[in-house]
C-alpha positions in Angstrom: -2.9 13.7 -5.6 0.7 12.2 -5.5 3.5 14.3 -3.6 6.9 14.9 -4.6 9.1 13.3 -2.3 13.0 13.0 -1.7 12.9 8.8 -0.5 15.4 7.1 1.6 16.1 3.8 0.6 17.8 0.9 2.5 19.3 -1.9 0.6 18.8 -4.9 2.9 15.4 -4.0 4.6 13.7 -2.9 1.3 12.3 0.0 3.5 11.6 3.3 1.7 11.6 6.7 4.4 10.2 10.1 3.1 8.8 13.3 4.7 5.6 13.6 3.1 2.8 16.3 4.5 4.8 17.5 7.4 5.3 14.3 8.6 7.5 11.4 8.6 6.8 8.1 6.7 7.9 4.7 6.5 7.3 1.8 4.0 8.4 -1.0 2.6 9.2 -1.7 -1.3 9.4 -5.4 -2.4 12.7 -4.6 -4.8 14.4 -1.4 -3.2 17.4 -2.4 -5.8 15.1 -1.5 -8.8 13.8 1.2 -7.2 17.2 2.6 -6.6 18.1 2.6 -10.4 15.3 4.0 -11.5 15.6 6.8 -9.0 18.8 7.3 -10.0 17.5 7.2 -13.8 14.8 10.0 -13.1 13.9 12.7 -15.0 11.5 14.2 -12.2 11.4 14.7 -8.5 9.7 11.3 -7.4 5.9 11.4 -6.0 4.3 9.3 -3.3 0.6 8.9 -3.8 -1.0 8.2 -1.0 -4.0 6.8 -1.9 -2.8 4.2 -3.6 0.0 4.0 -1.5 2.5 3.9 -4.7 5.8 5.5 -5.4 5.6 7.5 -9.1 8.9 7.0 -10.8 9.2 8.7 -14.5 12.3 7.8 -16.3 13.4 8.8 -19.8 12.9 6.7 -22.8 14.2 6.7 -26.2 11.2 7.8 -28.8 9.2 8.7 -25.6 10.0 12.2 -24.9 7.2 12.5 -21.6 9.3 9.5 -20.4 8.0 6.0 -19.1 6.5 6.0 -16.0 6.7 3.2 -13.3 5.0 2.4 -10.1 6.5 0.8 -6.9 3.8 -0.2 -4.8 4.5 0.5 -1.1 3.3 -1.3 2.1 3.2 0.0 5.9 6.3 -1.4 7.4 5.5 -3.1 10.7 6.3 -1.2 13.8 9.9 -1.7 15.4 8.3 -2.2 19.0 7.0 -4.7 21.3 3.7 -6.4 20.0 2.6 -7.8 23.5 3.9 -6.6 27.3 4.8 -8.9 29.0 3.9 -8.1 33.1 5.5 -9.2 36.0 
């Protein structure tokens, strides 16, 4: 069941930030300037399904009243810390 969602988008990084389920979620979207258009095309709140791990865009369309409906396919963004500790 997708979940409407209010994204945060950043330009250079391509990552796409989002409360979701009481909690906060990062991810990463391969064209985040496409993705900014058509969030700023939208007809409808965006929505964030989770088990496809997919942002739900629909964006009006002439002789398509409903709209056209895309997908952005969103990947866990790799964590910001240390992958190994180094001991001394």
């Amino acid at each position: 069941m997708a979940i409407p969602i209010l994204p945060i988008i950043d330009r250079q990084t391509g990552q796409v930030q989002f409360a979701a389920e009481g909690r906060w979620c990062t991810r990463y979207v391969a064209d985040p300037l496409q993705l900014e258009r058509l969030i700023a095309r939208c007809s409808r709140r965006p929505a964030f399904d989770p088990d496809t791990s997919e942002l739900l865009l629909v964006v009006p369309a002439a002789g398509n009243p409903a709209g056209r409906r895309h997908a952005f396919s969103l990947a866990k963004f790799p964590s910001p810390g240390a992958l190994a500790k180094v001991e001394s």
